[in-house]
TORDRENMAR-471152 format. One record per residue: residue in one letter; z, y, x of N, C-alpha, C, O, CB in turn. Coordinates in pm, whole numbers, padded with zeros to 5 digits, always signed. Glycine has a CB too. Layout:
// TORDRENMAR-471152
aZYXZYXZYXZYXZYX...
***
This chain:
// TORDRENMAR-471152
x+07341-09995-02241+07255-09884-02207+07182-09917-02078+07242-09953-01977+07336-09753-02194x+07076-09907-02083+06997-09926-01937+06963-09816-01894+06934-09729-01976+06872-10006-01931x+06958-09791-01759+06941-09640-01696+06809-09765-01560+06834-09869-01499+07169-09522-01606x+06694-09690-01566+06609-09700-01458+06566-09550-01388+06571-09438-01437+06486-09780-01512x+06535-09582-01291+06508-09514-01156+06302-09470-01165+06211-09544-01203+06565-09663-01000x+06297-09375-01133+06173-09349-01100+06126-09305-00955+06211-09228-00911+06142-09263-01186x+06026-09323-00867+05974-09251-00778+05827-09225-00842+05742-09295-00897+05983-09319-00638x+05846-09063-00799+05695-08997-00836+05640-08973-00695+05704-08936-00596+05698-08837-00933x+05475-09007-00708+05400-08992-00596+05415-08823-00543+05399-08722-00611+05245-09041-00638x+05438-08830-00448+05429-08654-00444+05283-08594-00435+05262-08506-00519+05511-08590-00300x+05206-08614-00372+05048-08578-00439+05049-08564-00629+04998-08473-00695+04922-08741-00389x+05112-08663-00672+05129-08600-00814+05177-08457-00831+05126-08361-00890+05226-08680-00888x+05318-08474-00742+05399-08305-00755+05298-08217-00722+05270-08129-00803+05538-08264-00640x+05239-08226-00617+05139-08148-00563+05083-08097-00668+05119-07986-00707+05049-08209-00480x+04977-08175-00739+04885-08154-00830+04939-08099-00949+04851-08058-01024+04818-08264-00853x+05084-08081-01003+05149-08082-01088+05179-07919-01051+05195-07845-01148+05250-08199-01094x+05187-07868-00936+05255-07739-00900+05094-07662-00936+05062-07591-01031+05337-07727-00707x+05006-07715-00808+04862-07622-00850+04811-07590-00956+04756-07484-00986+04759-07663-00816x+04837-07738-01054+04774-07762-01196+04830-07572-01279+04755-07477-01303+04878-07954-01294x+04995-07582-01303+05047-07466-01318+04990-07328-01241+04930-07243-01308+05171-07492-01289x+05009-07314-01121+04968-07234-01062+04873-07177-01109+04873-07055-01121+04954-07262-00974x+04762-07260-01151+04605-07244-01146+04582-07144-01277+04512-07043-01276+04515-07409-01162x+04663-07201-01400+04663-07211-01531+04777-07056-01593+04745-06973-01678+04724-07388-01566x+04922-07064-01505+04999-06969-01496+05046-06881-01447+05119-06793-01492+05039-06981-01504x+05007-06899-01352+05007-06753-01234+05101-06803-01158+05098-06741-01052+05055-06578-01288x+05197-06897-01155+05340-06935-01087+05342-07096-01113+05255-07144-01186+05490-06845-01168x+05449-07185-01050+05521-07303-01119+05628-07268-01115+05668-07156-01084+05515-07432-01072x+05691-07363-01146+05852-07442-01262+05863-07560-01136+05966-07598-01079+05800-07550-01503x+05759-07594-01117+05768-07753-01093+05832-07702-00909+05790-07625-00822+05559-07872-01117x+05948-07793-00920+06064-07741-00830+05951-07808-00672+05853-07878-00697+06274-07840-00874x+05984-07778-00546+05962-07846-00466+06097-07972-00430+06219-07967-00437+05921-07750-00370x+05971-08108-00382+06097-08188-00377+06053-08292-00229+06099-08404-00206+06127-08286-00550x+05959-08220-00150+05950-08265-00028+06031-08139+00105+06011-08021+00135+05776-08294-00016x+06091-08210+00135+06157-08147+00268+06161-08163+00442+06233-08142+00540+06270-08166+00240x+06039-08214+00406+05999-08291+00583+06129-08347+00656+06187-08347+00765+05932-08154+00716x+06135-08386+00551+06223-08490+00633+06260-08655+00543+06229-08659+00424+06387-08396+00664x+06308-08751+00593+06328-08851+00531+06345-08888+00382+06291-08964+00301+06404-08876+00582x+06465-08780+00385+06499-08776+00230+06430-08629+00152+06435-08509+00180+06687-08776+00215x+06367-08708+00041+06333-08574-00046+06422-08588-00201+06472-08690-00248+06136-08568-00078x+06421-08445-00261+06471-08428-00326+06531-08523-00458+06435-08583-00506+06418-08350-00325x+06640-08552-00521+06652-08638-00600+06717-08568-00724+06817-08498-00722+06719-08745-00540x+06642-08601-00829+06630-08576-00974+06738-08662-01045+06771-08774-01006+06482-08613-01027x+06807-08578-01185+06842-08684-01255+06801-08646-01401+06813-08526-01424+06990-08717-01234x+06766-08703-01478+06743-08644-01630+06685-08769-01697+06671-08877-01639+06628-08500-01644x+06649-08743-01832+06601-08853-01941+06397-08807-01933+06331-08705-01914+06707-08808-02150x+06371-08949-01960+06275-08923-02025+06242-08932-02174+06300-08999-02259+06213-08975-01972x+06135-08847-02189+06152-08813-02380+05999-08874-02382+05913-08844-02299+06176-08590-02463x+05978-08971-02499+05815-09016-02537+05808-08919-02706+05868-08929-02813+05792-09252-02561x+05710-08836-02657+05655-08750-02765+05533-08800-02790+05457-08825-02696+05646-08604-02735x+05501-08820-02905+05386-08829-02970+05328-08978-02852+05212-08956-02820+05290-08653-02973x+05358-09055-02815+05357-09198-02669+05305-09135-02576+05204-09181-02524+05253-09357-02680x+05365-09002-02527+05326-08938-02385+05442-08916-02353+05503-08831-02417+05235-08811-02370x+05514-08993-02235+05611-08942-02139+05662-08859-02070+05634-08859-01950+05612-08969-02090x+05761-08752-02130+05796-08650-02033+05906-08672-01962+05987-08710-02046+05812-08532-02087x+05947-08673-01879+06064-08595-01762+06131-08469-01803+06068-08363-01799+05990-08546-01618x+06257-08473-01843+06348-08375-01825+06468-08345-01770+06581-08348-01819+06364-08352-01896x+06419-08308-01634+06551-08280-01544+06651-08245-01608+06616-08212-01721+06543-08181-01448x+06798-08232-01589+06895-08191-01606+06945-08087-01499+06966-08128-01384+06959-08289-01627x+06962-07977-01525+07011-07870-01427+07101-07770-01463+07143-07785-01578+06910-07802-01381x+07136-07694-01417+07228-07607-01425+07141-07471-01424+07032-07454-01370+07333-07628-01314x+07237-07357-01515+07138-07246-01550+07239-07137-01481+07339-07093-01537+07093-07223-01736x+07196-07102-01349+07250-07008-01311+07160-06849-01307+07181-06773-01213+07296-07061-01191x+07099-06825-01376+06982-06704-01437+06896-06701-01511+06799-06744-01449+06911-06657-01372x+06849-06662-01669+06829-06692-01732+06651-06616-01716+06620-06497-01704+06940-06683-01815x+06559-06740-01722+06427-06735-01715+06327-06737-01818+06366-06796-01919+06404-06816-01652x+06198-06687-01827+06126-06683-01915+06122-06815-02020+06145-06817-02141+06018-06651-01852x+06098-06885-01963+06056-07029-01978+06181-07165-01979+06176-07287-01961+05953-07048-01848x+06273-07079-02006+06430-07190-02017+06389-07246-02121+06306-07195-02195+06604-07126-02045x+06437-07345-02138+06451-07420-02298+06607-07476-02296+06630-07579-02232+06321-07578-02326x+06733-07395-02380+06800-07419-02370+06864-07520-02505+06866-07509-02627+06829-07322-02323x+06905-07608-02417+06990-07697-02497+07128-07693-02567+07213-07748-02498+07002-07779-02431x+07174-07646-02680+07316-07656-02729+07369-07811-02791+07306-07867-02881+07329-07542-02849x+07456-07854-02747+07518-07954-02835+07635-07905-02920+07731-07845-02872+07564-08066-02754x+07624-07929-03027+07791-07912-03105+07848-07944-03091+07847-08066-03106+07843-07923-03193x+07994-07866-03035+08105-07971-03059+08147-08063-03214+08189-08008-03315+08228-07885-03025x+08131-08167-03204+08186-08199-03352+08298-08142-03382+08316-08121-03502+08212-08336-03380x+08381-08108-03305+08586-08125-03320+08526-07961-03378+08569-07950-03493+08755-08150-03107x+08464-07864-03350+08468-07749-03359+08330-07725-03458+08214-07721-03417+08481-07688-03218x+08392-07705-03649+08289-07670-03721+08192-07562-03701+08086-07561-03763+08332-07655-03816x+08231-07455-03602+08158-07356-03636+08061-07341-03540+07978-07251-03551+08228-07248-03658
***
């Protein structure tokens, strides 16, 4: 299994928050600069849909939002 590393330009994030903003009234798109050395660090898969690359963080759902897309896995051991 190979696992690689990404850095995203943050002017991308930037443009990525307004882009939403502009379009939705709000973003999703988390902040991940903190004036300081270290900025925020991501972990998740990327998915190629249709040969366009998405990013999907992995996070934890502590309140349930318009715009969740929640993931179930089955247990196999458990038919139902």
């Amino acid at each position: 299994m190979d696992m690689n590393f990404y850095r995203v330009d943050l002017e991308y994030i930037d443009f990525l928050k307004n882009f939403e903003t502009k379009y939705r009234g709000f973003t999703r798109v988390p902040n991940v600069n903190y004036h300081s050395r270290n900025n925020k660090f991501f972990y998740g898969a990327v998915l190629t849909i249709n040969d366009i690359d998405y990013f999907v963080p992995v996070s934890s759902n502590t309140r349930v939002k318009q715009d969740d897309i929640l993931i179930v896995v089955k247990d196999k051991r458990d038919p139902n």
